[in-house]
C-alpha positions as CSV (number, residue, x, y, z in Angstrom):
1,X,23.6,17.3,-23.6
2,X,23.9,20.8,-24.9
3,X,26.4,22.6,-26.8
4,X,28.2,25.7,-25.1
5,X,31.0,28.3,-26.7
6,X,33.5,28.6,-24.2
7,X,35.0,32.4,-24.5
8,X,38.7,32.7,-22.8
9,X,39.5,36.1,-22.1
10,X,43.0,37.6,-22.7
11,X,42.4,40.0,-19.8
12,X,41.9,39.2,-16.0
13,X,37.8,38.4,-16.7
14,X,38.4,34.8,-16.7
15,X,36.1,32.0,-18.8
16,X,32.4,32.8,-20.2
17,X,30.2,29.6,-20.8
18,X,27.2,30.9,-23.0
19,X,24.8,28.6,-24.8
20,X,25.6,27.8,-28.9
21,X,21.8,28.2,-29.6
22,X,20.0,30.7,-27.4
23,X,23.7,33.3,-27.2
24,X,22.3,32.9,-22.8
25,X,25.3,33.2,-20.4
26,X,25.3,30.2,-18.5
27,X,28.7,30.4,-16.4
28,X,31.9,32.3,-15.3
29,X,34.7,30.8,-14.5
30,X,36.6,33.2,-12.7
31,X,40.3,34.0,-11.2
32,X,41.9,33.1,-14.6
33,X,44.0,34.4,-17.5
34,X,43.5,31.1,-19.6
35,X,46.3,30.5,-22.6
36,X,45.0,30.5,-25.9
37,X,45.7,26.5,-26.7
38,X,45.2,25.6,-23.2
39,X,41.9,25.5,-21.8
40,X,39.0,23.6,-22.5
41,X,37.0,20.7,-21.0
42,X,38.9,17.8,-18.8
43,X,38.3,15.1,-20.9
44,X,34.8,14.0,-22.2
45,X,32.2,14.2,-20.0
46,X,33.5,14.8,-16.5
47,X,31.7,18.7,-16.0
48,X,35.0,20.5,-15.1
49,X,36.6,22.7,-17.2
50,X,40.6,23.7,-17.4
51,X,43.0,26.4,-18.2
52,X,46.7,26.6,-17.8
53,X,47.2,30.4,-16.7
54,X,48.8,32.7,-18.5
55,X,52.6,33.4,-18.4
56,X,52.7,31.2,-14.8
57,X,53.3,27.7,-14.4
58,X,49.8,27.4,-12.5
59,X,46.9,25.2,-14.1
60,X,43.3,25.8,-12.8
61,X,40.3,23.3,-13.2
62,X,36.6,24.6,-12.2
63,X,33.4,22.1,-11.4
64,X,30.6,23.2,-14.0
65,X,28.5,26.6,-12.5
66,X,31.5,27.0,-9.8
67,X,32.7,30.5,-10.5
68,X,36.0,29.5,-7.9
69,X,38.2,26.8,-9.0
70,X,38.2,23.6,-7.2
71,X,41.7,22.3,-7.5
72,X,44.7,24.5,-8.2
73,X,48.5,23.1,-9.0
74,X,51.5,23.9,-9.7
75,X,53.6,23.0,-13.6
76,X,56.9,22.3,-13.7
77,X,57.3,25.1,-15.9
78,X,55.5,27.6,-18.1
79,X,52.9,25.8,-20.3
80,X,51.5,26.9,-24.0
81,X,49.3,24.0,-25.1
82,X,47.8,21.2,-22.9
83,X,45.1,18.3,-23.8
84,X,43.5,15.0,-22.2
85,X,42.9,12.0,-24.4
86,X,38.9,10.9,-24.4
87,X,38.7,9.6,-20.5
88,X,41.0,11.9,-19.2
89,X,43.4,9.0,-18.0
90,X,46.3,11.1,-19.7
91,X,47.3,14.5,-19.6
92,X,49.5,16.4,-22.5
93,X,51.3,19.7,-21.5
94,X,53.3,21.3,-24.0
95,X,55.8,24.0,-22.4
96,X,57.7,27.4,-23.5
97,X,60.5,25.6,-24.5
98,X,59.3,23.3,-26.7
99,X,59.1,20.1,-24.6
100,X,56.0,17.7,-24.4
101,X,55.3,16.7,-20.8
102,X,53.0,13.2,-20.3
103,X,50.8,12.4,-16.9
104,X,48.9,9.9,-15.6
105,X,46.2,12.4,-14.2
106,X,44.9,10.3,-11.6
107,X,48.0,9.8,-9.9
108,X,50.1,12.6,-11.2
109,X,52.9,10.5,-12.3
110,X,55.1,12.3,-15.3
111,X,55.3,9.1,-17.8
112,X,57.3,11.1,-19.9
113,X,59.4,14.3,-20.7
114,X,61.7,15.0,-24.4
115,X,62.5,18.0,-26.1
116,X,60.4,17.4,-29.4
117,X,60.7,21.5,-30.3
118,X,63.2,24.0,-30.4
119,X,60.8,26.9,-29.1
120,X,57.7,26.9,-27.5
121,X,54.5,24.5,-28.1
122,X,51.7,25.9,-30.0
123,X,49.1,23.7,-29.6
124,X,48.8,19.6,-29.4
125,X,46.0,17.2,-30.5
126,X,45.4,14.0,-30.0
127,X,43.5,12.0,-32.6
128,X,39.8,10.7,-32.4
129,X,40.8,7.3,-31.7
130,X,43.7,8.3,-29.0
131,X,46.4,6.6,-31.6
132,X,48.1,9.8,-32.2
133,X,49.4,12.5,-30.7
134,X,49.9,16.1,-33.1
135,X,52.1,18.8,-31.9
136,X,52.8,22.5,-33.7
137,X,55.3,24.2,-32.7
138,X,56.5,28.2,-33.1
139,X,59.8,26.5,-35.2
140,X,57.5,26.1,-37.8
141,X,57.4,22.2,-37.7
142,X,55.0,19.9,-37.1
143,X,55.4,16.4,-34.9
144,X,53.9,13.2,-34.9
145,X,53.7,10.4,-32.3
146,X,52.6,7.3,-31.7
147,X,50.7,7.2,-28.1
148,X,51.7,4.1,-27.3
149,X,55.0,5.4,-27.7
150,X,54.9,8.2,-26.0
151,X,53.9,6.2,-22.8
152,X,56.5,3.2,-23.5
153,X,59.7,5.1,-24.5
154,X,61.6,8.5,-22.5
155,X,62.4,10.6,-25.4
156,X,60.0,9.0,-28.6
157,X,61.0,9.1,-32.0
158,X,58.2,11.3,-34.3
159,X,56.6,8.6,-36.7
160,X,56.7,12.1,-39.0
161,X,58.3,15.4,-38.7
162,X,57.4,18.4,-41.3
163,X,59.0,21.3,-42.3
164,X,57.5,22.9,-45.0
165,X,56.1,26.3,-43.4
166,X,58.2,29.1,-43.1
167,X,56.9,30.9,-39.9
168,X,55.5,29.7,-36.9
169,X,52.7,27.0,-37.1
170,X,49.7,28.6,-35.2
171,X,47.1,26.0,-35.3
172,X,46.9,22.1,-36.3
173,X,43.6,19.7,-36.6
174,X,43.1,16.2,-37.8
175,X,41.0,15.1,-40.6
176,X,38.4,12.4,-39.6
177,X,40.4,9.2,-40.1
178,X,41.7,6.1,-38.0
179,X,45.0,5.0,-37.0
180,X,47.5,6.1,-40.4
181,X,44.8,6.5,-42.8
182,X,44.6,10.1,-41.5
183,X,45.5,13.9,-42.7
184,X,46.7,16.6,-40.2
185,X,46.0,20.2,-41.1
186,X,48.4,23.0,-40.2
187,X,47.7,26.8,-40.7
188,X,51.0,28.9,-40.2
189,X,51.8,32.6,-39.7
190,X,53.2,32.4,-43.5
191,X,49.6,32.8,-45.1
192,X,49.7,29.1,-46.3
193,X,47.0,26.3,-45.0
194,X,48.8,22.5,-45.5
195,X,47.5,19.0,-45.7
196,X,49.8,16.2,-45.1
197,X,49.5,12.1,-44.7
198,X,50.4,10.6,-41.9
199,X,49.9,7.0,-43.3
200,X,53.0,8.4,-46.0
201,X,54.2,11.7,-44.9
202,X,54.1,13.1,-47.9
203,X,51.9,16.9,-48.4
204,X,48.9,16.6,-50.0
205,X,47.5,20.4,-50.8
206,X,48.6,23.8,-50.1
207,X,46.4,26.5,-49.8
208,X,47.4,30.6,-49.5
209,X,45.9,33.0,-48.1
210,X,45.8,37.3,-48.2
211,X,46.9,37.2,-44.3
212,X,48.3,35.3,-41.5
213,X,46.1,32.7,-40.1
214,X,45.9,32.2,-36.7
215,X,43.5,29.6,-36.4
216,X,41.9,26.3,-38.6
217,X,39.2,24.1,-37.6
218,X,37.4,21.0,-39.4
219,X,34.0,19.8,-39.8
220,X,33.0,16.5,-38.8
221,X,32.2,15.2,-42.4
222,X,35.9,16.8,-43.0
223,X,34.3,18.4,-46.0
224,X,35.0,21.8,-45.0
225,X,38.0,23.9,-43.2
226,X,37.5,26.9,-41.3
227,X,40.5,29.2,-41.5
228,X,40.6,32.6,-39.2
229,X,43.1,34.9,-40.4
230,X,43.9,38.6,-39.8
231,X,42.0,41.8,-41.3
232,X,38.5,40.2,-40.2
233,X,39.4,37.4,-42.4
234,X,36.9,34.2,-41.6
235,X,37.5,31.7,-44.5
236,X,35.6,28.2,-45.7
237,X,37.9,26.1,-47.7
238,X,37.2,23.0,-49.2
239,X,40.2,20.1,-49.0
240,X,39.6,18.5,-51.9
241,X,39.8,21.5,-54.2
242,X,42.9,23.1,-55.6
243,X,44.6,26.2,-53.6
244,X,42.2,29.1,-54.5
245,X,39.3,26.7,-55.4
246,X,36.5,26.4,-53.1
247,X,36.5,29.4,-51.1
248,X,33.9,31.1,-49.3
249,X,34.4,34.2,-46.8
250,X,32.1,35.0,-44.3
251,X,31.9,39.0,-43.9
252,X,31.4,40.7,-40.8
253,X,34.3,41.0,-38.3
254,X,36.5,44.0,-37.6
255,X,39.6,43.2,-36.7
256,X,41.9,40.2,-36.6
257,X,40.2,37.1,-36.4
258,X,42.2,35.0,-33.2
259,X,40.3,31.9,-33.2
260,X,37.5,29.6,-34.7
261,X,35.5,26.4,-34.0
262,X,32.8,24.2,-35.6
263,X,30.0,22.6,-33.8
264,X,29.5,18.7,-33.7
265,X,27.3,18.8,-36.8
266,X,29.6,21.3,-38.3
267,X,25.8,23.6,-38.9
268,X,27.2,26.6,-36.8
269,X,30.7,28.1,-36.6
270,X,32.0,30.2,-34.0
271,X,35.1,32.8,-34.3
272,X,35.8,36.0,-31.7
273,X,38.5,39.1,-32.6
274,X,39.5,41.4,-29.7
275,X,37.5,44.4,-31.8
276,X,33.6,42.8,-31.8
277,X,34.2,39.6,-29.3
278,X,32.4,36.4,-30.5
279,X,30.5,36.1,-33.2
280,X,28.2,33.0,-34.2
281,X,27.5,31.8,-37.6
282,X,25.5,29.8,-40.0
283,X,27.4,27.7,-41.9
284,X,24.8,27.1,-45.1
285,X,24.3,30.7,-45.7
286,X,27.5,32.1,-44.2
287,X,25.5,34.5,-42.2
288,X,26.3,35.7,-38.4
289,X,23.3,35.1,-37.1
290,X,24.3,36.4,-33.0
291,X,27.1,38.8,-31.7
292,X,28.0,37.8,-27.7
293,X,29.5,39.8,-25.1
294,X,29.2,42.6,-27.7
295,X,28.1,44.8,-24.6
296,X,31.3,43.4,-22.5
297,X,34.3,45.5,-22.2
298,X,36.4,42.0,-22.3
299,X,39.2,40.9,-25.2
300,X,38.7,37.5,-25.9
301,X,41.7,35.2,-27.6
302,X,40.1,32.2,-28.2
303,X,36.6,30.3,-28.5
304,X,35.9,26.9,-28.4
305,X,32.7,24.9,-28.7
306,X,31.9,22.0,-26.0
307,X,29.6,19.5,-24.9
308,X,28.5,19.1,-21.7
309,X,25.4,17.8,-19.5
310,X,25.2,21.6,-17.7
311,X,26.0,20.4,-14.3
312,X,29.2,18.9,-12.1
313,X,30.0,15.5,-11.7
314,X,31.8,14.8,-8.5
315,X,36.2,16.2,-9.2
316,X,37.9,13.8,-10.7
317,X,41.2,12.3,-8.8
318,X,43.4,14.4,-9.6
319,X,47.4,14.5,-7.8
320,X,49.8,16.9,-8.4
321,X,51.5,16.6,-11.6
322,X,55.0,15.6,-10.8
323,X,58.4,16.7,-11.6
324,X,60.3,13.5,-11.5
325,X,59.8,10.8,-14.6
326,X,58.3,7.2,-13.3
327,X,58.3,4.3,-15.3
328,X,54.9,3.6,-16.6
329,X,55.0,-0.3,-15.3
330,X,55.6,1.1,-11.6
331,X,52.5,3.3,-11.7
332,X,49.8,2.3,-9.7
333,X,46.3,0.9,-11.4
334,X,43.7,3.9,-10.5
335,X,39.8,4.7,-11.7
336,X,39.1,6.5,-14.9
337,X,38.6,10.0,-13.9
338,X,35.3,10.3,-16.6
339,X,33.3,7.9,-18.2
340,X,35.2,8.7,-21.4
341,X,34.2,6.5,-24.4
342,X,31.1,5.2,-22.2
343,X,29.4,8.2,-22.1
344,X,30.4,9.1,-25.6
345,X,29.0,5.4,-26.8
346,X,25.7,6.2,-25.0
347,X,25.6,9.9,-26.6
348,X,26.1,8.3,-30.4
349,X,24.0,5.1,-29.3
350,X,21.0,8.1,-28.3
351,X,21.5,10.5,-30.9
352,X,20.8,7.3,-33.9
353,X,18.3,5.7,-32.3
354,X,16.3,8.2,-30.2
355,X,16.4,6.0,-27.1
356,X,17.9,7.2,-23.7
357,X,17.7,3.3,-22.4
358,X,19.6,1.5,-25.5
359,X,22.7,0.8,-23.4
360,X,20.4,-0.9,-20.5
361,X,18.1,-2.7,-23.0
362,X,21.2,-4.3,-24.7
363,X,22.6,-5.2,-21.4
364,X,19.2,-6.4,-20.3
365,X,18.9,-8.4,-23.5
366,X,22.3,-10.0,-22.7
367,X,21.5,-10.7,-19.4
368,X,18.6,-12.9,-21.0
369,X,20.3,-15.0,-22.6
370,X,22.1,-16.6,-20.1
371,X,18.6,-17.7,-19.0
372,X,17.4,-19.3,-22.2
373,X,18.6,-22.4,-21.2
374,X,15.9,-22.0,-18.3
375,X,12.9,-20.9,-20.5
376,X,13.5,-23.6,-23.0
377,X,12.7,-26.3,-20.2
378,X,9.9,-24.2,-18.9
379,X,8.8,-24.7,-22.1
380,X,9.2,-28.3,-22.7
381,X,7.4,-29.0,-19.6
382,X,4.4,-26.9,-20.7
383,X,4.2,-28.7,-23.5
384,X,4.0,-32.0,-22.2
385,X,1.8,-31.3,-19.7
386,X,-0.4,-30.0,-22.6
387,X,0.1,-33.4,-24.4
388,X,-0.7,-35.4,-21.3
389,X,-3.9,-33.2,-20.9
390,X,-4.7,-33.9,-24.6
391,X,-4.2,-37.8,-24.4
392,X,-7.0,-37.6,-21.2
393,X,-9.4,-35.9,-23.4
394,X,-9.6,-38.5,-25.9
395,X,-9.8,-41.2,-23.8
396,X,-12.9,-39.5,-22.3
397,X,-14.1,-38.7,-25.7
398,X,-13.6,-42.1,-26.4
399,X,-15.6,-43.3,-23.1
400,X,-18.4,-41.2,-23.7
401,X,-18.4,-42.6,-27.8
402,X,-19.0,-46.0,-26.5
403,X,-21.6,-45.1,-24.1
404,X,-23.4,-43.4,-27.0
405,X,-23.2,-46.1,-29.0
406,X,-24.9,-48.5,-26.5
407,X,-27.6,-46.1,-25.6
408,X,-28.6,-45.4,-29.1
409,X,-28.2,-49.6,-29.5
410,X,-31.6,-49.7,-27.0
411,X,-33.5,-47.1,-29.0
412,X,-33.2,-48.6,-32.6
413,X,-34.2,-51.4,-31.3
414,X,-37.0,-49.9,-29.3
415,X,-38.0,-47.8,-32.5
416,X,-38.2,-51.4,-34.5
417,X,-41.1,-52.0,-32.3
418,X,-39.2,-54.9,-29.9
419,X,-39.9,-55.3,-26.7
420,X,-38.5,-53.5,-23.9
421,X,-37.1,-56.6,-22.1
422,X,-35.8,-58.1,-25.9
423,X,-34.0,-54.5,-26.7
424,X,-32.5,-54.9,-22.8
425,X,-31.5,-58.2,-23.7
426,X,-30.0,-57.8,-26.7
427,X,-28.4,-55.0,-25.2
428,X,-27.1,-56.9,-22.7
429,X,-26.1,-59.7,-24.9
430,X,-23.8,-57.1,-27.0
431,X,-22.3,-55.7,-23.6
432,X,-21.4,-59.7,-22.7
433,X,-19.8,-60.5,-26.0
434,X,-17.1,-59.2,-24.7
435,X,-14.1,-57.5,-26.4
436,X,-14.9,-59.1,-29.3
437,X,-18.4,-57.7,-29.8
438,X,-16.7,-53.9,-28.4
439,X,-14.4,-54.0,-30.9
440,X,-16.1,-52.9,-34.1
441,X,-18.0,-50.5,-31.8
442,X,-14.9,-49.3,-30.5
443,X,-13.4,-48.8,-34.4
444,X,-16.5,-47.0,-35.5
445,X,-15.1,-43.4,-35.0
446,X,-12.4,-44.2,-37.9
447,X,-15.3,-45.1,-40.3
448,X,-18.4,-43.4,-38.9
449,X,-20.8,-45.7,-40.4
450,X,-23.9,-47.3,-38.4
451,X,-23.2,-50.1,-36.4
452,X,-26.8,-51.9,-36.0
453,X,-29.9,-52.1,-38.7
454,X,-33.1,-52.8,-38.1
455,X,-33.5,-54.9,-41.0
456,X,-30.4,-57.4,-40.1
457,X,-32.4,-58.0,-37.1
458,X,-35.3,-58.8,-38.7
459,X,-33.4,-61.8,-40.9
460,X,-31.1,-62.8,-37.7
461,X,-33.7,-63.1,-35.0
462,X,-33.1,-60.8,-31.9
463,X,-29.6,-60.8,-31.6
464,X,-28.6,-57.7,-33.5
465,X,-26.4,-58.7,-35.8
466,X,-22.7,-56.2,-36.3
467,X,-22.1,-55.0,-39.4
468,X,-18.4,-54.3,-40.8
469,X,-17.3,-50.3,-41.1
470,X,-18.5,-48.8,-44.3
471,X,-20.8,-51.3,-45.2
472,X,-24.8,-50.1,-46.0
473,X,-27.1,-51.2,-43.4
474,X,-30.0,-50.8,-45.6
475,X,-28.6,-53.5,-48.2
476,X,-29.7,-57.0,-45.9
477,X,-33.3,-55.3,-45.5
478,X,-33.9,-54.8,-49.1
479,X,-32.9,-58.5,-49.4
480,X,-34.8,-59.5,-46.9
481,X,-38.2,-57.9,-49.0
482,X,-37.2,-59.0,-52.2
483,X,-36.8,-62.4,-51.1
484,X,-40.4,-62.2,-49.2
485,X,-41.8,-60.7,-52.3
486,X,-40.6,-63.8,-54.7
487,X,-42.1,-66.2,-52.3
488,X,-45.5,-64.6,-52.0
């Protein structure tokens, strides 16, 4: 997914796409006059871009490489500031005269309509986690609202409303945060950058400036705002430090400085002035490092930096946004128009771990174990069929012991110089004892001792006499001599 500086034009040249990395002019978007605080991408990943048009109440949304737009509508009136939440399921319209229009963008049903401002709208943000809703407005106040009451109640009640700028509020952003452990910023036409808490309301820091700002963006760590001002003035300021502390300019524009962005790893920053169009900048060194549409004979009023995939999705269902307020219970249940947090999931889950498969592989993984229950009695099975093979071989090794142990019977018996037809007899005579003459035999693996000697057989005759396990079968022989030896 690459990273692209969209470039709105103030004249009648409509929207330039180019590429944050390379400065390459991917796409036009043409037939448009876009407002300032009111174009951008529909949602997060749905490949259509938007713009509410200039001084007319008409909004315009363009499949990704289409140079025509591919759905056209009509506003109810004459909009200043617009936004979707993540997944595009709501749309945010702020209007001329400072009222805050909510739709259901699939079905174009207006959930709600109040008059939060007296004049017009500047710009509206929603926060990261689609809990709040930020509005600035040319009263020089700023609004906050809870979503969820923005879709459950007519006219909502700001959870905060400040006052504390003395001209119009230009520009607003959110610190990275959650729920009320977050900090709006707001930049104001009366030189002064403010911070203030939403989990308190209280101001945090003030910060002034030489010259009006127009613009403020934040970095993802939140480490670092990015003020645009007039006289060419492009500023770095740090939120932690004191007002004047921290502050780093970056030199090189002409003229007044409209608008600014940060890129999602906050290493290049992006600001355009109607004198020398957009510049592109390095945040480490502060250094412009590209100049686009320097050859253009365009004016461009704002800049913003997006991600998308460089290609359309199929138009997302959009109706016409009505005119007429509809209770949010009576509207109709309808598809996300974008994957929203899906996609952005699978973006984060890609970008940590490298792999474009994670999602699958967990789902996969999942999948498998609802079937352990399955492989543990394959299992089971294979091992007792492995037990049941193992208890066969040892009763053939046990087979084959005996067998051993009368054949080598014969031959010791042969070696001891009897006769053929004796050994066979005696042989025989140990196989007809029965059980009880097997049975040593058949205990002999535990001790491994010999079973027959040849001198036993001398003192017993020709029966071959069994000796217990572990006893020497040398010991009756040496007896046998001795005894022999006394007589003699």
């Amino acid at each position: 997914m690459g990273e692209y500086v969209l470039s709105a034009c103030s004249d009648d040249q409509g929207i330039f796409a180019t590429d944050l990395h390379t400065g390459a002019l991917v796409a036009t978007f043409e037939e448009s006059v876009a407002q300032p605080c009111a174009f951008g991408m529909v949602g997060g990943s749905s490949g259509h871009v938007h713009a509410v048009q200039a001084n007319k109440a008409l909004w315009h949304v363009w499949a990704w490489g289409d140079k025509k737009p591919s759905y056209r509508a009509s506003l109810p009136e004459k909009m200043t500031a617009m936004t979707f939440t993540g997944d595009a399921t709501l749309c945010f319209g702020g209007a001329a005269s400072g009222s805050i229009y909510v739709w259901q963008a699939a079905t174009g049903a207006l959930l709600s309509c109040w008059p939060a401002h007296y004049r017009e709208v500047t710009q509206l943000v929603v926060s990261q986690d689609e809990s709040l809703l930020v509005s600035a407005s040319a009263d020089a106040s700023v609004n906050v609202y809870a979503v969820a009451d923005v879709c459950a109640e007519r006219a909502p009640r700001p959870l905060h409303s400040w006052s504390g700028h003395a001209l119009p509020v230009t520009s607003v952003a959110l610190l990275p945060g959650g729920g009320l452990h977050q900090v709006v910023v707001s930049a104001s036409l009366d030189r002064s950058v403010r911070l203030w808490d939403v989990g308190t309301g209280k101001p945090l820091a003030s910060h002034t400036l030489p010259v009006p700002v127009h613009s403020v963006s934040v970095s993802p760590s939140g480490a670092e705002l990015l003020v645009a001002g007039g006289c060419g003035e492009l500023r770095s300021i740090s939120p932690p430090c004191g007002p004047g502390e921290g502050a780093c300019s970056y030199v090189g524009h002409a003229g007044t400085v409209l608008s600014c962005a940060l890129n999602a790893d906050g290493s290049k920053a992006v600001s355009c002035s109607e004198a020398d169009r957009v510049r592109v900048w390095e945040t480490r060194m502060r250094q412009c490092i590209s100049q686009v549409h320097a050859s253009r004979g365009v004016k461009i009023g704002s800049v913003q930096v997006v991600r998308c995939a460089g290609f359309a999705h199929s138009l997302p269902p959009f109706q016409p946004f009505q005119r007429l307020l509809q209770a949010p219970e009576s509207s109709p249940a309808t598809p996300i128009p974008t994957s929203g947090r899906e996609a952005a999931l699978r973006q984060a889950m890609r970008e940590c771990s490298g792999s474009s498969d994670f999602v699958d592989r967990l789902a996969w993984a999942q999948a498998d174990g609802e079937e352990d229950a399955g492989g543990v009695e394959q299992l089971r099975r294979q091992l007792a069929d492995a037990q049941a093979g193992q208890a066969r071989w040892a009763a053939a090794a046990a087979g084959l012991y005996g067998a051993l142990v009368d054949a080598g019977l014969d031959v010791r018996l042969v070696e001891r110089g009897t006769p053929l037809g004796a050994a066979q007899g005696a042989s025989g005579a140990a196989r007809g004892a029965g059980p009880a003459a097997e049975a040593p035999a058949r205990a002999a693996p535990q001790g491994a001792a010999p079973l027959v000697a040849g001198g036993a057989a001398e003192d017993s005759g020709p029966a071959a006499k069994v000796l217990p396990a572990g006893q020497d079968s040398a010991a009756p022989g040496r007896q046998g001599r001795k005894r022999r030896a006394a007589s003699g």
